[in-house]
N, C-alpha and C positions, 0 to 999 in steps of 0.2 A: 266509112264515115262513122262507124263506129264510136271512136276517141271525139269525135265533135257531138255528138249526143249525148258523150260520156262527162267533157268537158262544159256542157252548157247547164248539165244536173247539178256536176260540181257548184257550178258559180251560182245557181238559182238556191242551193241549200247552205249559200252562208250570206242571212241576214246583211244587210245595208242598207236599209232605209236612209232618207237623206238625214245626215249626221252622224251616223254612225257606220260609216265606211272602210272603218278602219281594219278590219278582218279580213276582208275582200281583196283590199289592195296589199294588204302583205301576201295573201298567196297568190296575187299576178305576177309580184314585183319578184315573188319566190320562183314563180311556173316559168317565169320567161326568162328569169337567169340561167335557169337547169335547161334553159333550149338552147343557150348560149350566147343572149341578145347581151348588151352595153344596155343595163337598166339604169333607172335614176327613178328616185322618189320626191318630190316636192310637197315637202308639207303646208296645209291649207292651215289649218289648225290643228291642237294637240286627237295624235290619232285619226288626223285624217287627211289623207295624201292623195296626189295625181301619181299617176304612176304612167313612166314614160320610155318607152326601148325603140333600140335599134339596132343595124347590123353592129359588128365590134368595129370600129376602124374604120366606118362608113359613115357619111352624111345622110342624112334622110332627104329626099325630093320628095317623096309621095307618105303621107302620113294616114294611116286609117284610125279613127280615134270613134269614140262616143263614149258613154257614161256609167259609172259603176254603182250609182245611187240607185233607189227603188222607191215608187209612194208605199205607202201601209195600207196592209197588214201585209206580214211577212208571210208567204207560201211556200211550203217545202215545193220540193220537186215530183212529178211521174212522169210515166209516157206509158204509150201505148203505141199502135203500130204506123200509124200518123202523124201524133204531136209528139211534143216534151211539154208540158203544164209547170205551170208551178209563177210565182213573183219575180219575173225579170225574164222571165221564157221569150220575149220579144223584145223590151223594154229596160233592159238592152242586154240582158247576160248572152244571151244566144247568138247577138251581133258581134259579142268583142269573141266569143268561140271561132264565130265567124272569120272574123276580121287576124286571128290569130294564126287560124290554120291558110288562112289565103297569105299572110307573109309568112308562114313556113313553104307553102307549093311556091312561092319566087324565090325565098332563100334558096331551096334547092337545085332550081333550074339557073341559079349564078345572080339573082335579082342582088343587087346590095344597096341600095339607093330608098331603102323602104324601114317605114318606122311606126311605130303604135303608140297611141296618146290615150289615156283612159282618164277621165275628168270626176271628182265629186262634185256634188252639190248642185246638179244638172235642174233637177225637179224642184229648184227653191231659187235660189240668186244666182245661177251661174257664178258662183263663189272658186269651184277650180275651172275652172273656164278662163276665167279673167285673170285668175295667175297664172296659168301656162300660156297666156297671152305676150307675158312679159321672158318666160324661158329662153336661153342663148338659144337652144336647137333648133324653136321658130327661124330663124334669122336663113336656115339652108330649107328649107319647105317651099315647095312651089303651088303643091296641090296638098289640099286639105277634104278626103273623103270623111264625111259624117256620118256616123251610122243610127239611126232611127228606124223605126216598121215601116215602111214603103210601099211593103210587098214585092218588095227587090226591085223598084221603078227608081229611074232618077229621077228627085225633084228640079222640077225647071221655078219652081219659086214657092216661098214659105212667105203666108200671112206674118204681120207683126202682130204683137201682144203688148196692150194695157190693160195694166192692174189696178183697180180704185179701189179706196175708202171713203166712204161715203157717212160723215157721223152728223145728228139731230139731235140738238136742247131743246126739251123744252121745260115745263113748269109740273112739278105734281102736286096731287089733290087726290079725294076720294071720289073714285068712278063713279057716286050715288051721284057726286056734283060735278060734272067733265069741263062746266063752264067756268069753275074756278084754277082750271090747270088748262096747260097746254101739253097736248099729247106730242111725244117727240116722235113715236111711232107713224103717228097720221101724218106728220110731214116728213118722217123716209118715205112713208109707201104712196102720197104722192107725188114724191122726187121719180120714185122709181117707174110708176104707170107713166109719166112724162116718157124717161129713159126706155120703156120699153115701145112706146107709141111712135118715136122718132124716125125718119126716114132717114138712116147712118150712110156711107158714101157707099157705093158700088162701083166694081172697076171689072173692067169684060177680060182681064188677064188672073186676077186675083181670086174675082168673084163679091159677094155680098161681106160688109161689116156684120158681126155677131156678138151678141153681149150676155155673156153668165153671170145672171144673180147666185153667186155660189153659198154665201153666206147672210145670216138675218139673225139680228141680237139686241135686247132692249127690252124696258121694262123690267120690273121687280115681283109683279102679282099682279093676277086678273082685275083688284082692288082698287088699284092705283093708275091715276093716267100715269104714263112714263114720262120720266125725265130726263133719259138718254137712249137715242137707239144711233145701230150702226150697219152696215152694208160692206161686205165686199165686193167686188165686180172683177171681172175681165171680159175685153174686148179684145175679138182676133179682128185685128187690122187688115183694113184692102188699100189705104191713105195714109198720111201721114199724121201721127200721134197728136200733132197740133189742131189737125183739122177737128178732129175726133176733141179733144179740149176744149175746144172753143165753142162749142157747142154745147158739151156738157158743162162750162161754167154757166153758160146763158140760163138753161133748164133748171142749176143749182142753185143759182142766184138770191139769196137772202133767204134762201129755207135750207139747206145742208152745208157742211162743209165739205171741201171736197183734198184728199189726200193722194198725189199718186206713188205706187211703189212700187211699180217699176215698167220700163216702157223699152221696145226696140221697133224700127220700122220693118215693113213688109220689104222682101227682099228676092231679087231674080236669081237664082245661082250658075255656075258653069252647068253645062251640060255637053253630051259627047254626042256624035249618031250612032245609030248602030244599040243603042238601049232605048226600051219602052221607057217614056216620062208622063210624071203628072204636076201638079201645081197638089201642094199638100196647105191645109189649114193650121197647121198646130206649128209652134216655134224649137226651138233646138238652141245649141251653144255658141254656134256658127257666127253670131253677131259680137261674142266676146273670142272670137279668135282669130281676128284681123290680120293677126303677124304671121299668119299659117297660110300663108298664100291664100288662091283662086279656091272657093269652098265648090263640094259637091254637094250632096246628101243621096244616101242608097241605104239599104236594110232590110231584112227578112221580115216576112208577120204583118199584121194589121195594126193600125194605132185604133181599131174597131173592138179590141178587145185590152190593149192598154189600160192599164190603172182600172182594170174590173178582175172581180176575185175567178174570171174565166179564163183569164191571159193563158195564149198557147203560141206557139212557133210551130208550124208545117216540119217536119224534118224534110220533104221536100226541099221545102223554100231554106231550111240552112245550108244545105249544102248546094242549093244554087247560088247561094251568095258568095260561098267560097269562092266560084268560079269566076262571078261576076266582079267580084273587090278582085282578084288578081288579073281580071283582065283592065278592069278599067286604069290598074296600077301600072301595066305594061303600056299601053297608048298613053297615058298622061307623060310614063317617066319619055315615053319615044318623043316626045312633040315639046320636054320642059327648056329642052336647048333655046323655042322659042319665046321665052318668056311664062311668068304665070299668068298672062290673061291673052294671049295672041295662040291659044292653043288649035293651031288647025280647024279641026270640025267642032273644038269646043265652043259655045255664044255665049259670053261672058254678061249677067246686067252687074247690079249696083254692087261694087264691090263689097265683102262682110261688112256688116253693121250701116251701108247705105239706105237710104230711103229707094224705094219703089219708082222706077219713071215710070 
């Protein structure tokens, strides 16, 4: 296991924060040609591409794919006798290590039916998400494994996610006189005590709605009442984004504006027996890749240390993942005769990008 501890160093020590993925993907598009894969690059924008393989002369049925982008700040790489550390050690460099050496253990064994999708722009707008949605290759895909931190579980369903903007006019003046202004501040932060006071929908399959004040901006000087403030949010969804709307327009009602950018429903995924499952909070690409058949999601790591400057991967847990991505490859491709959603012991809910029943 070696070369997979040695491979996941590689890919954590060359920067890709979202938008600048373009370093990354040329030495995939490089590493899996010299394995011998049918590569293709699709460019998103200038220098930054999806990068897509497969056997030579083979169709893909079973796709392993996640994401090559990273939040900030960049972290070189270590280990030690347990982890491999560093920016993207879970999140996801460690999974596409992952996911690369489980299609070399079936290449081996005669698999040919198996393909790797690696997406930018994961951690912003699913920007290559939604273009390799449209790629010819989708069109032969039956199953579409996602790889995220899981802790090597399958998800049996991922929360959905809305995103708000929340912005306040008001009138400025000198703080000495606050009755000659209107503070734009005082009416976000009682839009937001509303927002946080709310009793949001709960589902006994999903769990409770959740909502991050992530962001808070406005005001010029402690001097001055403000004249503009503004809010970001996101909500992990257990309902449907409308429901969650219509409620936050009520609460926003003639004190904020309200802007959303961008929304996917909570969603059930296939799942198989024979693997430990959870219900995960956090959203994935899964929703912009429709044309990639019946979605799974599986992955090494915690999303507990995600996007913190402690991010680690178990070397345990990567090379159980190997195991686990080529097995779930072998019973998917065994059972895709029967269609992508009639898979045997697979329970299919709302297909990618559905709403939650």
């Amino acid at each position: 296991m070696r070369e997979l501890f040695e491979l996941t160093r590689r890919l954590i020590d060359i920067p890709s924060v979202t938008g600048a993925e373009g370093a990354v993907s040329r030495f995939l598009a490089s590493h899996l040609a010299g394995l011998g894969y049918e590569v293709e690059t699709q460019e998103i924008a200038p220098r930054r591409s999806n990068v897509l393989a497969r056997v030579a002369g083979s169709r893909a049925r079973v796709v392993l794919s996640t994401h090559t982008d990273t939040v900030p700040p960049h972290v070189a790489s270590s280990e030690d006798d347990e982890f491999v550390h560093g920016r993207g050690a879970c999140d996801a460099k460690g999974i596409i290590a992952a996911q690369i050496a489980a299609a070399e253990t079936l290449r081996a064994d005669g698999v040919r039916e198996i393909g790797l999708l690696f997406t930018v722009d994961e951690e912003m707008g699913s920007d290559g998400a939604r273009a390799a949605n449209r790629h010819e290759w989708a069109r032969d895909c039956r199953f579409l494994v996602n790889g995220e931190p899981t802790d090597n579980r399958l998800a049996a369903g991922t929360k959905g996610s809305l995103r708000v903007r929340l912005s306040a006019r008001g009138r400025e003046a000198h703080s000495a006189y606050p009755e000659r202004g209107e503070s734009a501040i005082e009416k976000l932060l009682d839009v937001l005590a509303r927002i946080r006071a709310h009793a949001w929908p709960r589902d006994d399959f999903f769990g409770e709605t959740t909502c991050n004040v992530g962001t808070l901006s406005g005001g010029t000087r402690p001097n001055v009442v403000a004249a503009e403030a503004a809010a970001d949010l996101q909500f992990r969804l257990v309902a449907s984004a409308r429901e969650v709307k219509e409620s936050l327009e009520r609460i926003a009602a003639g004190r904020v504006q309200v802007e959303y950018l961008s929304e996917n429903e909570p969603m059930r995924l296939t799942t198989v027996e024979g693997f430990e499952q959870e219900v995960v909070r956090f959203t994935t690409d899964i929703p912009y890749l429709a044309s990639w058949g019946a979605p799974l999601l599986c992955g090494p790591g915690s999303i507990l240390v995600a996007h913190t400057l402690e991010e680690r991967v178990a070397k345990r847990e990567l090379a159980e993942a190997v195991g686990i991505y080529a097995r779930l490859a072998r019973t998917l491709l065994a059972r895709a005769g029967g269609g992508a959603h009639s898979v045997g012991d697979a329970r299919d809910g709302a297909g990618a990008g559905g709403a939650a029943r």
